[in-house]
Each structure stands twice: as structure tokens, then as C-alpha cells.
Phi, psi and omega in degrees: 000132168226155187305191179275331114000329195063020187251125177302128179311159197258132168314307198232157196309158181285012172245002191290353145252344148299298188307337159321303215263002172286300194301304192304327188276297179345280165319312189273042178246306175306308169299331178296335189278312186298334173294314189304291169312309160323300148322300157346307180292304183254046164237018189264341214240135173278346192308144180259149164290131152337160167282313151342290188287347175253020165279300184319303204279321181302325167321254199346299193293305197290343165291323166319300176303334204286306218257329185275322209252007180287252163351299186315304187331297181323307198272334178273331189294280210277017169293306191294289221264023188047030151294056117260003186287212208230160194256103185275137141333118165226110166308156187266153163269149224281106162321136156264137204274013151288333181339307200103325171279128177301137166266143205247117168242000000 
């Protein structure tokens, strides 16, 4: 289908960039509360953390990371070496009933 123009119609509707700059404020609208909220949280409270706990917490992340850049790994390994291809069927071949062997039904 073209336009009046000869230029092939555009895929997506005329409001299809409002609804773009709409959906992007949202989310940074969403993000700006979670940020917000966030602060919020941790200055609302005087408790000091421990050193322990920011042992804990470098511990958390760097395992977190370990295990996540681990797993990518996994997927590029088994990417390369085609274990992702797809699974072929390979039929068994058709007994002859000279065999001598009984088939089990």
C-alpha cells in the first residue's frame, strides 16, 4: 500500500510517536519515584550498618556477578558448538520379519 506520494505506508499509526514519548515518560516517571522512594528509605532510619554487612553485601554482588557472567558464558560456549541447534528425529529402521526377532507390542 502508498501513500499519495508513492512512498510505502508507515507500519505504524499517527499517534505511534505520541504513544512512544508517552510509554518513555512513564517509565522515567516510574523511575524518578523509585529513586525517590528509594532515598527515602535509606536516610529515613539512623541504624549504622555494620562493616559485616557491607562485607556481606560486596560478597552478594561480586557472586551475583560471578554466576551471571558464568551462565553468558554457558550460552556462548554452547552456541559455538551447536548443542542450540534444533533436534533431529531419527527414525529406527523397519525390522525384517526374517529376523527371527519377535517385536514386543
Amino acid at each position: 500500500m502508498n501513500d499519495t506520494d508513492g512512498q510505502p505506508a508507515s507500519s505504524t499509526p499517527q499517534g505511534g510517536k505520541l504513544t512512544r514519548w508517552l510509554v518513555v515518560g512513564g517509565l522515567c516517571a516510574m523511575l524518578v519515584a523509585a529513586s525517590v522512594l528509594g532515598y527515602l528509605g535509606w536516610t529515613s532510619t539512623d541504624t549504622s550498618v555494620p562493616a559485616s554487612g557491607y562485607v556481606a553485601l560486596v560478597l552478594g554482588v561480586v557472586f551475583s556477578l560471578v554466576v551471571g557472567v558464568g551462565l553468558m558464558a554457558l550460552v556462548f560456549y554452547s552456541s559455538r558448538k551447536g548443542y542450540d541447534e534444533p533436534a533431529v528425529l531419527i527414525e529406527e529402521p523397519e525390522s525384517d520379519p526374517d529376523d527371527g526377532q519377535a517385536r514386543s507390542r
